[in-house]
C-alpha positions as protocol buffer text, in pm:
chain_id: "A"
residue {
  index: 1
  type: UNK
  ca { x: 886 y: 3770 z: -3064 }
}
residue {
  index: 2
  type: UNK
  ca { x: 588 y: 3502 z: -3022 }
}
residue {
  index: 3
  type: UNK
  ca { x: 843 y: 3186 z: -3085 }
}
residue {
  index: 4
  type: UNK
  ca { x: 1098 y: 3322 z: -2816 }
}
residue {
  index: 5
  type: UNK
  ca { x: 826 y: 3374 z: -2562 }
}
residue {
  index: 6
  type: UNK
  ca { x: 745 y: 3050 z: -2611 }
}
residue {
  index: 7
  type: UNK
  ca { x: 1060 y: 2861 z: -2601 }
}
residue {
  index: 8
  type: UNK
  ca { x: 1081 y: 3089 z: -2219 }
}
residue {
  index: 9
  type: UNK
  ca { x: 811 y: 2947 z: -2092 }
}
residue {
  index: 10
  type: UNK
  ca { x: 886 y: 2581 z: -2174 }
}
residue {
  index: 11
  type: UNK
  ca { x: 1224 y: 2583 z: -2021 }
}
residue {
  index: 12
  type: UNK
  ca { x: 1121 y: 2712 z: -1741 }
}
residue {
  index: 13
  type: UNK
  ca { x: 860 y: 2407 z: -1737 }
}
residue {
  index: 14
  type: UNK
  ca { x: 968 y: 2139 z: -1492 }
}
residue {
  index: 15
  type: UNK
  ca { x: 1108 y: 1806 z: -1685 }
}
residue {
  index: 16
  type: UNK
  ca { x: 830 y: 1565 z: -1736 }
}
residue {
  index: 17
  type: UNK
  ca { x: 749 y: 1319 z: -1463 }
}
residue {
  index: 18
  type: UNK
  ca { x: 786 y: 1025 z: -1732 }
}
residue {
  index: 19
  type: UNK
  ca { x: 1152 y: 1136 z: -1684 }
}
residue {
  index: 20
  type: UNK
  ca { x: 1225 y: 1135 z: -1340 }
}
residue {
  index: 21
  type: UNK
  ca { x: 1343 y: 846 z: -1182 }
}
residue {
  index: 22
  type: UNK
  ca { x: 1074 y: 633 z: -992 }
}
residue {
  index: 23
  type: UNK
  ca { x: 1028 y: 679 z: -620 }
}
residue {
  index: 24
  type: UNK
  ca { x: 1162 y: 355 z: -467 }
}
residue {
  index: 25
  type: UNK
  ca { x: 867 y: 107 z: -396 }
}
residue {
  index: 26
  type: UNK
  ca { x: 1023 y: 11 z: -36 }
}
residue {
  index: 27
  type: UNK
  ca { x: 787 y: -330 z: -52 }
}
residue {
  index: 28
  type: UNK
  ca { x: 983 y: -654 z: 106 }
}
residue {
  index: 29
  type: UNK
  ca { x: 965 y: -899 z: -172 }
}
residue {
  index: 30
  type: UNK
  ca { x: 1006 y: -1256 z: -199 }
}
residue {
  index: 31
  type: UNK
  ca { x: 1079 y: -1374 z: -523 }
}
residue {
  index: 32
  type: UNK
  ca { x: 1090 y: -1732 z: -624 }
}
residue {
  index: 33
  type: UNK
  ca { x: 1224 y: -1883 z: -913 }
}
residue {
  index: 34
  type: UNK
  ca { x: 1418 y: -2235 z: -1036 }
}
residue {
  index: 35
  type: UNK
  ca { x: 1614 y: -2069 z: -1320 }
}
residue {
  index: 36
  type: UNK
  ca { x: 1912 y: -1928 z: -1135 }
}
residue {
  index: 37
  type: UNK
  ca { x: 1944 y: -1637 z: -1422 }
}
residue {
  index: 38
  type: UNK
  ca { x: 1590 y: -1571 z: -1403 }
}
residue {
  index: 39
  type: UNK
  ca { x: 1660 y: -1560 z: -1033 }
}
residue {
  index: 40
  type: UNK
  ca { x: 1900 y: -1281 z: -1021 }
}
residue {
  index: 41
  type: UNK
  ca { x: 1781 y: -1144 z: -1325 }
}
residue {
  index: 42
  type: UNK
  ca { x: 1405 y: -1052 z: -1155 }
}
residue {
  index: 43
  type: UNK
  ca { x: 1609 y: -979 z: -770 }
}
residue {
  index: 44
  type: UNK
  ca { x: 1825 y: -727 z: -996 }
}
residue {
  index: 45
  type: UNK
  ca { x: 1510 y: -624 z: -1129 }
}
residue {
  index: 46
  type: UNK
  ca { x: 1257 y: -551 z: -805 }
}
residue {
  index: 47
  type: UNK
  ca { x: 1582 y: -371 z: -622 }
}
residue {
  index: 48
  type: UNK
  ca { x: 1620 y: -138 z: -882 }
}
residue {
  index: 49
  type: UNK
  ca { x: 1254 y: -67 z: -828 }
}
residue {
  index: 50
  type: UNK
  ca { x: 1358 y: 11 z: -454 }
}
residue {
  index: 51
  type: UNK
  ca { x: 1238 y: -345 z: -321 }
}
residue {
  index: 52
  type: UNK
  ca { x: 1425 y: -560 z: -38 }
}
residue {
  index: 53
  type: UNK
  ca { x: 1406 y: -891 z: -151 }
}
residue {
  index: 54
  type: UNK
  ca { x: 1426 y: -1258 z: -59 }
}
residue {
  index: 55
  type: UNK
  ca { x: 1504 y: -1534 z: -294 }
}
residue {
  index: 56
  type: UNK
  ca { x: 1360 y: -1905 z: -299 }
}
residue {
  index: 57
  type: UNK
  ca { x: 1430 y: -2187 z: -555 }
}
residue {
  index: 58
  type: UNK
  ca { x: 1062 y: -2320 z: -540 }
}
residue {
  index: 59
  type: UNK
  ca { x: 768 y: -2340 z: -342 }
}
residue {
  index: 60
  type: UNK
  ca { x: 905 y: -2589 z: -55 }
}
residue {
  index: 61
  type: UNK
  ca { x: 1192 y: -2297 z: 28 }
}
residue {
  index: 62
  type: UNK
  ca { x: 913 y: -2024 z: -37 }
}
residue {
  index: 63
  type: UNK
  ca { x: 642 y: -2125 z: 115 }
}
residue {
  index: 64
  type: UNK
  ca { x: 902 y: -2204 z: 433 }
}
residue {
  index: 65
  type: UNK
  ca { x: 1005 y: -1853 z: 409 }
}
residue {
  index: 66
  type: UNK
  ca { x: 653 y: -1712 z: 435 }
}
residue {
  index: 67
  type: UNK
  ca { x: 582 y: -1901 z: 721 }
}
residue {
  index: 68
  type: UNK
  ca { x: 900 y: -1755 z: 913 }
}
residue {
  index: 69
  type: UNK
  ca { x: 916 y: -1405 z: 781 }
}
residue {
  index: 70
  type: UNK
  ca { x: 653 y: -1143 z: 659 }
}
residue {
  index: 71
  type: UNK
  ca { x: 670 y: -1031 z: 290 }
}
residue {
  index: 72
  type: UNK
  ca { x: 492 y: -721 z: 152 }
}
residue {
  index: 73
  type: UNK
  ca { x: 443 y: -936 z: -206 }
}
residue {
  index: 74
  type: UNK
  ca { x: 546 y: -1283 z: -374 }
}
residue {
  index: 75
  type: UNK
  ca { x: 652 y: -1265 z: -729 }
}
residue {
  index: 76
  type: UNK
  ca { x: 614 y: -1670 z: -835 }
}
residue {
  index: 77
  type: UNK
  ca { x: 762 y: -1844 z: -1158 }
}
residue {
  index: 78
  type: UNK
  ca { x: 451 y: -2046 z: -1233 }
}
residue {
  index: 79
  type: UNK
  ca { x: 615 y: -2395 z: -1355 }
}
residue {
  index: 80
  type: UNK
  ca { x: 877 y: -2481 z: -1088 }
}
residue {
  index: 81
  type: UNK
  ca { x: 981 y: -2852 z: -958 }
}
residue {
  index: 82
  type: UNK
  ca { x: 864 y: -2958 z: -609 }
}
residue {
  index: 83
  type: UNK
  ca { x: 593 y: -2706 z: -565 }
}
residue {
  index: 84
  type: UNK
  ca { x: 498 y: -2502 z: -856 }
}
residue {
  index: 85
  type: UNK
  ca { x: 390 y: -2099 z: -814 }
}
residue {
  index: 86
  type: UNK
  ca { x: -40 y: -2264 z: -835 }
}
residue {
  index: 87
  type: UNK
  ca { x: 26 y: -2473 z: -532 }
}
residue {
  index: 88
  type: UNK
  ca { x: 248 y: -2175 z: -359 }
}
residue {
  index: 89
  type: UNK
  ca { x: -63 y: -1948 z: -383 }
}
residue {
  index: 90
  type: UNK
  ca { x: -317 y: -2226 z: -266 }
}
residue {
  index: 91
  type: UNK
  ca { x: -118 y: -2347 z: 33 }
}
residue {
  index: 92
  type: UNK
  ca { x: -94 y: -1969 z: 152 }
}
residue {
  index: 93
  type: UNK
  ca { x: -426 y: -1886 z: 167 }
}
residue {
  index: 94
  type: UNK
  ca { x: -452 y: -2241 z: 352 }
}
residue {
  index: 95
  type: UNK
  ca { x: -218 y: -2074 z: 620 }
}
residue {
  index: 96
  type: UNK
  ca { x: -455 y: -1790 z: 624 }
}
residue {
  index: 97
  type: UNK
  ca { x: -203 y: -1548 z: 435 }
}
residue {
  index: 98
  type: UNK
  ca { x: -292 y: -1282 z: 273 }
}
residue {
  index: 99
  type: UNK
  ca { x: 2 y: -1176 z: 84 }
}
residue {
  index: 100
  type: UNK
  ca { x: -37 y: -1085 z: -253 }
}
residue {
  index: 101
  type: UNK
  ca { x: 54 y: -1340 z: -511 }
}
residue {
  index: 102
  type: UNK
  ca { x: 221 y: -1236 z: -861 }
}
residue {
  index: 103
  type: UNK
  ca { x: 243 y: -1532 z: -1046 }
}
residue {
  index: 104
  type: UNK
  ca { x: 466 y: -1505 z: -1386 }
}
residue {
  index: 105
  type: UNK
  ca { x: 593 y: -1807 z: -1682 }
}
residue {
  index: 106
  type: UNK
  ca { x: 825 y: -1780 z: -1954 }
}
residue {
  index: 107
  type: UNK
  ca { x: 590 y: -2055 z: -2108 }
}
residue {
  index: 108
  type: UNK
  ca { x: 358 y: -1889 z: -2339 }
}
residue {
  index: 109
  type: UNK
  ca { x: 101 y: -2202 z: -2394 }
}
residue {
  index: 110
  type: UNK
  ca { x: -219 y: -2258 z: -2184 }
}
């Protein structure tokens, strides 16, 4: 029968990839937020994605870790006190870092 031949050859199809679970990213991360939630909440977020990470409060304690350690990628809130995720990215590139720079806001205005 057509149908049964059919349903055969899809089970013995491999699950779609969409399904598997994601290889682990293995990228040392530094993420740096004020909101302590948001702070765990995006560290609990990037492991799970397979990523070591760092935390910083700000800028000031960021851009202090980035001069001491190496970091495969910085994921910045943008609107922080001291030294806001703008200023983070600008004073990197002044130290001749080339890091990449993810910069992310709750804040939906311009």
């Amino acid at each position: 029968n057509a149908l049964a031949s059919v349903q055969r050859q899809r089970a013995a199809q491999p699950e779609p990839a969409r399904l598997a679970p994601p290889m682990p990213l293995g990228l040392r991360v530094l993420a740096v937020e004020d909101n302590p939630i948001n702070r765990v909440t995006l560290a609990e977020q990037l492991r799970t994605l397979g990523c070591e990470v760092e935390l910083a409060q700000d800028g000031v304690e960021a851009l202090q870790r980035c001069r001491d350690q190496c970091f495969d990628l910085v994921v910045t809130d943008i609107n922080m006190p001291r030294m806001d995720g703008h200023a983070l990215a600008r004073q990197l590139r002044d130290d001749g870092s080339l890091v990449p720079v993810i910069g992310a806001t709750a804040n939906a205005t311009a």
